[in-house]
C-alpha positions in Angstrom: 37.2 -0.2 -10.7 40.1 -2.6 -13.0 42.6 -0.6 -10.8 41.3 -1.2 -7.8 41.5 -4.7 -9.0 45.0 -4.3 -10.3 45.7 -2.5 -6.9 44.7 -5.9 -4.6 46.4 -8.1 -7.2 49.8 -5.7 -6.7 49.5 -6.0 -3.0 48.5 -9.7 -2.8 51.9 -10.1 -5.3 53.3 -7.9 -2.5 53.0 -9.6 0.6 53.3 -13.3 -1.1 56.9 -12.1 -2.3 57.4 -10.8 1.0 56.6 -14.3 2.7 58.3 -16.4 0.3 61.0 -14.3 1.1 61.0 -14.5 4.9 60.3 -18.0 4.8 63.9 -18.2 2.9 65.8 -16.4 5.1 64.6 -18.0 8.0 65.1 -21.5 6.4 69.0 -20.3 6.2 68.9 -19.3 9.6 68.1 -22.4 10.7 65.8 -23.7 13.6 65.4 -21.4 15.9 64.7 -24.1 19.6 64.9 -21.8 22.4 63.5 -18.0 23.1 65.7 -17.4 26.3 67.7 -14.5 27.0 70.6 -15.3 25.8 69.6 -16.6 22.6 67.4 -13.4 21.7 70.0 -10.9 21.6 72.2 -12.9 18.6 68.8 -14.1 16.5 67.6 -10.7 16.3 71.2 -9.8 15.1 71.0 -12.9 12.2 67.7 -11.8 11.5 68.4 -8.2 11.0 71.5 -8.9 8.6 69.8 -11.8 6.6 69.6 -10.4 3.1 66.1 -12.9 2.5 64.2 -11.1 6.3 65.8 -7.8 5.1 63.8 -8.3 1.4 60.9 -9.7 2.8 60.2 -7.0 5.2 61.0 -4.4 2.4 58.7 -6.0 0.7 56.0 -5.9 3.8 56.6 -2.7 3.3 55.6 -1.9 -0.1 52.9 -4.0 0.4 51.1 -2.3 3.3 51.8 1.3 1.1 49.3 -0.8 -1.5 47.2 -1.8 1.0 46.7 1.8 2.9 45.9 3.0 -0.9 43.1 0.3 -0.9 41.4 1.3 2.2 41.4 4.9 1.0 38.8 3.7 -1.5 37.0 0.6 -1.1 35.6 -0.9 2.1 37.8 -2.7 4.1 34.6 -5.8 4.4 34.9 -6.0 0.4 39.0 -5.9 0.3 40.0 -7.5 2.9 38.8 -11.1 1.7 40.8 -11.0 -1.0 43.7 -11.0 1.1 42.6 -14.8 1.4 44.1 -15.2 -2.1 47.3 -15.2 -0.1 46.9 -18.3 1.0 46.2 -19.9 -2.5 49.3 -18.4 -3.7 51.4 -19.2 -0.5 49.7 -22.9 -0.7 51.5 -23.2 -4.7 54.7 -21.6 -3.9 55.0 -24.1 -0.7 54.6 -26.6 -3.2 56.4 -26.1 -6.4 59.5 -23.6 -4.7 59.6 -24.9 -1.6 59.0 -28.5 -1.7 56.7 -28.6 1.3 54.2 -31.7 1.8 50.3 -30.7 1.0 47.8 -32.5 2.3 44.5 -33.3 1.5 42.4 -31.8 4.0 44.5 -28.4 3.2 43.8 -28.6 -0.2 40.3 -28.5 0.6 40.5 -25.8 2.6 42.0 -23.9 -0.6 39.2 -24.7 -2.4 37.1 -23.2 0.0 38.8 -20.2 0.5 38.8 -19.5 -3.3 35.2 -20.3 -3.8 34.3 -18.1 -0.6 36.6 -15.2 -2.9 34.7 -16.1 -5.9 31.5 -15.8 -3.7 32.3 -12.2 -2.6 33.6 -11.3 -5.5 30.8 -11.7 -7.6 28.2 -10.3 -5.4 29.8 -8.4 -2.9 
């Protein structure tokens, strides 16, 4: 069971990467305003040379290779809440790496998610 355990953390490690990663790249893209036709065309061409989207969808990658491994041995009702830790992780990196604003009522909701992980955790 440890490395099923070691298996979610890996993939939870996975995906965060991955985000952080995207979230980079499309930071040095820049805003993107308008989804029209002639905009499309050259933002899928950024996107698709951006070293950071490039390494983050590797990683997406990876990550779902992990995750597939997962669902050939637990059930997906027990592993797929502790996806959830995601957001905990995403939530600090916003923070600390990224400098984002946190708010109150958001860092509730992280402390709900975690206890709800603790919850299924321990007697799921």
């Amino acid at each position: 069971m440890l490395i099923n355990y070691l298996i979610i953390a890996l993939t939870i490690l996975i995906s965060v990467t991955g985000q952080t990663l995207l979230k980079t790249g499309m930071t040095s893209l820049g805003k993107v305003d308008s989804l029209d036709m002639a905009s499309v065309v050259p933002l899928v061409l950024r996107m698709a040379t951006n070293i950071w989207v490039i390494l983050g969808l590797s990683f997406f990658v990876m990550g779902t290779f992990f995750w597939l491994i997962l669902l050939s041995r637990l059930d997906l009702s027990y592993v797929y809440p502790f996806g959830a830790l995601q957001y905990v992780l995403i939530f600090a990196i916003s923070y600390f790496f990224l400098h984002e604003q946190i708010s109150g009522g958001r860092i509730v909701g992280v402390l709900f998610i975690l206890l709800g992980i603790l919850i299924i955790g321990k007697f799921g």
